[in-house]
C-alpha positions, 0 to 999 in steps of 0.5 A: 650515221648510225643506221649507215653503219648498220646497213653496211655491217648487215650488206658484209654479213651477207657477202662473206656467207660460208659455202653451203656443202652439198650432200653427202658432206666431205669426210674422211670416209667420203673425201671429195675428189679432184683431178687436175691436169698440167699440160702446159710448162708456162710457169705462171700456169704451172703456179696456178695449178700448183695454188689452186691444188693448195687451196683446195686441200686448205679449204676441206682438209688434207683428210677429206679430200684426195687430190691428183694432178696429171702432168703431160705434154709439155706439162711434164717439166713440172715433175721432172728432178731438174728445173727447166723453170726461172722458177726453182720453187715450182719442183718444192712445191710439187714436193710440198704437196705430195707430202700433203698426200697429193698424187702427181701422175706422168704420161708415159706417152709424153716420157716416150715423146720427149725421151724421158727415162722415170728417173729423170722424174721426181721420186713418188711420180706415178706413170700412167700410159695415157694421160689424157686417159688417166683424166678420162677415167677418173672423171667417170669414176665420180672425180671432178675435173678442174681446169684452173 
């Protein structure tokens, strides 16, 4: 029974090892950096999003990593000032985040589409023109593009 016990101890050792960083470690001079997109007004995506963004500032730091999430198409409800969502907390969280230093980005494309004025936004949205554009250019400037 004792040597059960210690071959089941020595197997969850070696399924709870810590993720190896790679080079150069994240830092505040060397902060990783995500871009996420939200394109969809699904909730429950629109949550997941929301989560993993979270998760990602839990694990390395809100000092060393920067985080930005790109809302366009009918992604943009999510950073509009009235919930279109059974889900009131989705405009707190978005707010709980930029507090966290989270950039959350408009597609002006969008606005004009669905004819969206930047004060329907929530205050500290930014507008770029394109947002597909925006995800682009970011991932060419080294910025790893999660799509959760």
């Amino acid at each position: 029974m004792k040597k059960l016990l210690l071959i089941l101890t020595i197997m969850i050792g070696f399924l709870q090892a810590d993720t190896e960083f790679a080079k150069p470690i994240p830092s505040i001079e060397n902060p990783r950096q995500f871009i996420f997109p939200i394109t969809s007004e699904d909730e429950e995506e629109i949550s997941h999003v929301l989560s993993s963004a979270s998760n990602v500032i839990k694990f390395y730091g809100a000092d060393k990593c920067e985080v930005a999430i790109v809302c366009y198409s009918r992604g943009i409800k999510a950073v509009l000032k009235k919930s279109y969502f059974f889900d009131k907390d989705i405009q707190k969280r978005v707010r709980s985040l930029m507090t966290y230093d989270v950039e959350f980005i408009a597609c002006h494309n969008t606005m004009k589409t669905y004819h969206m004025d930047k004060k329907e936004l929530i205050e500290g949205v930014d507008i770029v023109t394109a947002g597909i554009v925006e995800l682009i250019e970011r991932q060419k400037r080294g910025w790893t593009y999660i799509r959760p």
